[in-house]
Structure formats: structure tokens, C-alpha cells
Backbone as JSON Lines, residues from 0, in Angstrom:
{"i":0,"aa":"X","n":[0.83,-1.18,0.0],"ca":[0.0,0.0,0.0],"c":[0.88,1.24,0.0]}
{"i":1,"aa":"X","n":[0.48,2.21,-0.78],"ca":[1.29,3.42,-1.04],"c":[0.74,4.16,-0.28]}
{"i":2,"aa":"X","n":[1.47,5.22,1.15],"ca":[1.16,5.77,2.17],"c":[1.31,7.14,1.68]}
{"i":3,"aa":"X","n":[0.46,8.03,1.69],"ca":[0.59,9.29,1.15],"c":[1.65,9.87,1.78]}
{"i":4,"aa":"X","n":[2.11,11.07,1.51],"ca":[3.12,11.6,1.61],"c":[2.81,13.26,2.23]}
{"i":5,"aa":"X","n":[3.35,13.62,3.54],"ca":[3.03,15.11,4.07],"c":[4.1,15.4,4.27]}
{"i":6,"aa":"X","n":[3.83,16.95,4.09],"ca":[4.97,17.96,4.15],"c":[4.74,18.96,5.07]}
{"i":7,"aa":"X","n":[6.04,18.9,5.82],"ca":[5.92,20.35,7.13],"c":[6.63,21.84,6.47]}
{"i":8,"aa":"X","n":[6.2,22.71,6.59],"ca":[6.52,23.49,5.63],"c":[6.2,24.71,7.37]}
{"i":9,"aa":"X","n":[7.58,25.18,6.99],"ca":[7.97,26.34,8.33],"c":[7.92,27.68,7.43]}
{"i":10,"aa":"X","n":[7.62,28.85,7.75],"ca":[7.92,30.22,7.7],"c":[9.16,30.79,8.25]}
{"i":11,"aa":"X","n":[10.39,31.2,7.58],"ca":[11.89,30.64,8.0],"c":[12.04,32.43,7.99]}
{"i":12,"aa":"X","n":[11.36,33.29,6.91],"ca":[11.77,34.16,6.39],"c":[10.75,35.31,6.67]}
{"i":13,"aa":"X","n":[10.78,36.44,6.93],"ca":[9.48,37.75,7.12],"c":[9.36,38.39,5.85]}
{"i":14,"aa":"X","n":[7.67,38.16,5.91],"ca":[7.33,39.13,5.04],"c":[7.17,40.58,4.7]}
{"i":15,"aa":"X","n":[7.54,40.93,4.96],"ca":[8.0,42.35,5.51],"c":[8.81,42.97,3.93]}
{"i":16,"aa":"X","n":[8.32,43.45,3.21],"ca":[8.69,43.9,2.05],"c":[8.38,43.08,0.96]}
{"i":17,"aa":"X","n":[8.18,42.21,1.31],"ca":[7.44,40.88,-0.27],"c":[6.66,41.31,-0.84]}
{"i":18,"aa":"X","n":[6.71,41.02,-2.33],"ca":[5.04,41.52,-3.08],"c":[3.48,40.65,-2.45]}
{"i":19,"aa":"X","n":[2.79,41.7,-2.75],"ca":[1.68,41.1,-2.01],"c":[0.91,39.51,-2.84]}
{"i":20,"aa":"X","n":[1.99,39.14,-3.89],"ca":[1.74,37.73,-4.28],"c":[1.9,36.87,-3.73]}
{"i":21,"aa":"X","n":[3.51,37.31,-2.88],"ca":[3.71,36.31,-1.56],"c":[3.51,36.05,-0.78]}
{"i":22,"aa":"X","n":[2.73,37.7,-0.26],"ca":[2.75,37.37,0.51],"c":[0.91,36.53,0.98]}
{"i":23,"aa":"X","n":[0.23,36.45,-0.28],"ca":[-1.2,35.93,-0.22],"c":[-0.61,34.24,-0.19]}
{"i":24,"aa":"X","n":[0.14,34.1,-1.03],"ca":[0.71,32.77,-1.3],"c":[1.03,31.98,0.12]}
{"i":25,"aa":"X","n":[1.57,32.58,0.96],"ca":[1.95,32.19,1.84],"c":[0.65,32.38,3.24]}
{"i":26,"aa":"X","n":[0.08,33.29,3.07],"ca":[-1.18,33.05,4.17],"c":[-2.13,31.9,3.41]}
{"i":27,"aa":"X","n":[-2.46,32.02,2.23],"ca":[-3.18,30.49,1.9],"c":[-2.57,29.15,2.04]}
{"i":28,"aa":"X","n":[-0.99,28.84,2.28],"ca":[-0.56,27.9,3.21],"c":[-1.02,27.83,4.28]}
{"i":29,"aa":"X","n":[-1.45,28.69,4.99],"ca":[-1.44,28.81,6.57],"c":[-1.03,29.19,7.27]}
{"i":30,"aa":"X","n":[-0.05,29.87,7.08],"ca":[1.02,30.64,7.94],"c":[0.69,31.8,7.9]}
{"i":31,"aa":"X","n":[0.74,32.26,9.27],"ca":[0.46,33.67,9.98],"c":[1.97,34.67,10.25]}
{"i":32,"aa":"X","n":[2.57,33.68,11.11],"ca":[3.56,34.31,11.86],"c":[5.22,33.32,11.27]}
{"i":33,"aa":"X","n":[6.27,33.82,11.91],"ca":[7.33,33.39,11.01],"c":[7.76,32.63,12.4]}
{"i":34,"aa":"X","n":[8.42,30.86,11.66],"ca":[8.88,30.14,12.84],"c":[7.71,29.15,12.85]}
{"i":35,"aa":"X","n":[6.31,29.57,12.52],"ca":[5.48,28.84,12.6],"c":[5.19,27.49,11.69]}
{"i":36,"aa":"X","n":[5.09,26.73,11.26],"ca":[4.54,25.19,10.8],"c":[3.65,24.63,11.07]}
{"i":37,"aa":"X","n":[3.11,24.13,9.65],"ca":[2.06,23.66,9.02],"c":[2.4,22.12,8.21]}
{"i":38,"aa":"X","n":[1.38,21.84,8.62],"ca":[1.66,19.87,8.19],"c":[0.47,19.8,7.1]}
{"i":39,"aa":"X","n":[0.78,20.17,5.66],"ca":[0.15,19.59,4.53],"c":[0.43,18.33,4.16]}
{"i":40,"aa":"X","n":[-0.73,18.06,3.33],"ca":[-0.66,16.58,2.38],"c":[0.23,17.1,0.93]}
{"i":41,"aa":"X","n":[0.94,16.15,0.37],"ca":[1.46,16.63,-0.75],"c":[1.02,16.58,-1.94]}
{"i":42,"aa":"X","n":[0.54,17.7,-2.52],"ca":[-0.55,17.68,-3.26],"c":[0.21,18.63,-4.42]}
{"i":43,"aa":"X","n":[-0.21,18.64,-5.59],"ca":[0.21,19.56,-6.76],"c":[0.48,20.84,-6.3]}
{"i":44,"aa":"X","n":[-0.91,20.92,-6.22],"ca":[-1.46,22.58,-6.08],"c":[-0.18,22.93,-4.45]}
{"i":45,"aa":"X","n":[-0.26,22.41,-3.71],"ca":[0.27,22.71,-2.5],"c":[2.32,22.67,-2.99]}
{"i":46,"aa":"X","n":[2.72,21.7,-4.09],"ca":[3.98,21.96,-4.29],"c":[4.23,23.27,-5.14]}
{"i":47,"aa":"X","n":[3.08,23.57,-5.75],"ca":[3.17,24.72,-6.28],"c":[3.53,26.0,-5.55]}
{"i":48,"aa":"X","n":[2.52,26.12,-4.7],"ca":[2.92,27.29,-4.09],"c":[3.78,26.97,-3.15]}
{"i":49,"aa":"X","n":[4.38,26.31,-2.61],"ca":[5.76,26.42,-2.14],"c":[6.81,26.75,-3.25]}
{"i":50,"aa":"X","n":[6.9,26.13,-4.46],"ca":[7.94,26.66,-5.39],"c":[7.95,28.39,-5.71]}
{"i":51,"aa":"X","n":[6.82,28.69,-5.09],"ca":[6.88,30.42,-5.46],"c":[7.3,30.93,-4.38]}
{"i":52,"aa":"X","n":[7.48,30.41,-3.44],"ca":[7.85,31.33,-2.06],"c":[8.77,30.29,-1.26]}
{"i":53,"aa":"X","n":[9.28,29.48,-2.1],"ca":[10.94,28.42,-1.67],"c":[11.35,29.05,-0.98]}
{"i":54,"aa":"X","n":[11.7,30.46,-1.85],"ca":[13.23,31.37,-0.34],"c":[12.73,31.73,0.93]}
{"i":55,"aa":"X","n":[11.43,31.71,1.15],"ca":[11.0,31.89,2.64],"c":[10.99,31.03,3.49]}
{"i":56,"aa":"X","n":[10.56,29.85,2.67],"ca":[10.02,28.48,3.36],"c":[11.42,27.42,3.54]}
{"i":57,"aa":"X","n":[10.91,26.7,4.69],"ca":[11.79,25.13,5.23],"c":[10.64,24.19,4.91]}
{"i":58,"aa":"X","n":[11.08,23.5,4.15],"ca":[9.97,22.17,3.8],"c":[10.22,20.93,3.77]}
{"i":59,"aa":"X","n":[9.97,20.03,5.07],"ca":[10.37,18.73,5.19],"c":[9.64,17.86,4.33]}
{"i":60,"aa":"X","n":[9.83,16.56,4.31],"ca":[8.91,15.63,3.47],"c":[9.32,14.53,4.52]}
{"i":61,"aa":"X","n":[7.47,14.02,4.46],"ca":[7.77,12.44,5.34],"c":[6.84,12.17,5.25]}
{"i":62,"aa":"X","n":[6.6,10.65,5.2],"ca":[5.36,9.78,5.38],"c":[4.64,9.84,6.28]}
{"i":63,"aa":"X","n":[3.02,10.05,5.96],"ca":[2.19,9.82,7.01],"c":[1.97,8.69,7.97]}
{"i":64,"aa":"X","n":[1.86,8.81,9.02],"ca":[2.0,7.76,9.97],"c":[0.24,7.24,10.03]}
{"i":65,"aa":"X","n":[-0.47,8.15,9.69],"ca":[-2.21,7.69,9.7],"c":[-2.61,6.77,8.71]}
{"i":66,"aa":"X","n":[-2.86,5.71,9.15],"ca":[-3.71,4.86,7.65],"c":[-5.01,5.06,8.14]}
């Protein structure tokens, strides 16, 4: 059985001068505050917008432990 795959994805970097693309990009992750982490499923749409806002973000990858 193939166990989906989640990603912790930290706010490493302040938004504090970013265009306001990023900085929408990055509150529709979930992230409020910087330091903070969020445990997504790994999904298209969700690798996407991490590839637009990479230089802010820490993004682990690991298997879900829930079946």
C-alpha cells in the first residue's frame, strides 16, 4: 500500500517587504507568523505554491504515519 506523503513546511523568512503575491501565497498555506509550521498533504497545487515562495520556506517531506 502506497502511504501518502506530508509535508511540514515552516515560515523561516518575514514578510515584511514581499510583493503582495507572496505574501497571499503564503497566508493560503497557513502561515500567519514566522517560525510557525504547518503539516500539509502533498498535493500539486500545494507543491506549487511552495515553489513560489521556496526562499522563505523550510519544507520537510515524510510519510504519514495515519492509515
Amino acid at each position: 500500500m502506497i502511504m501518502p506523503k506530508t509535508l511540514r513546511i515552516t515560515l523561516r523568512k518575514s514578510m515584511i517587504g514581499r510583493p503582495g503575491k507572496h505574501r497571499r501565497v503564503v497566508h493560503s498555506l497557513g502561515l500567519r507568523k514566522l517560525n510557525k509550521t504547518v503539516v500539509l498533504k502533498d498535493t500539486p497545487t500545494v507543491r506549487g505554491m511552495i515553489r513560489k515562495v521556496s526562499h522563505m520556506l523550510e519544507v520537510e517531506e515524510k510519510a504519514d504515519e495515519t492509515q
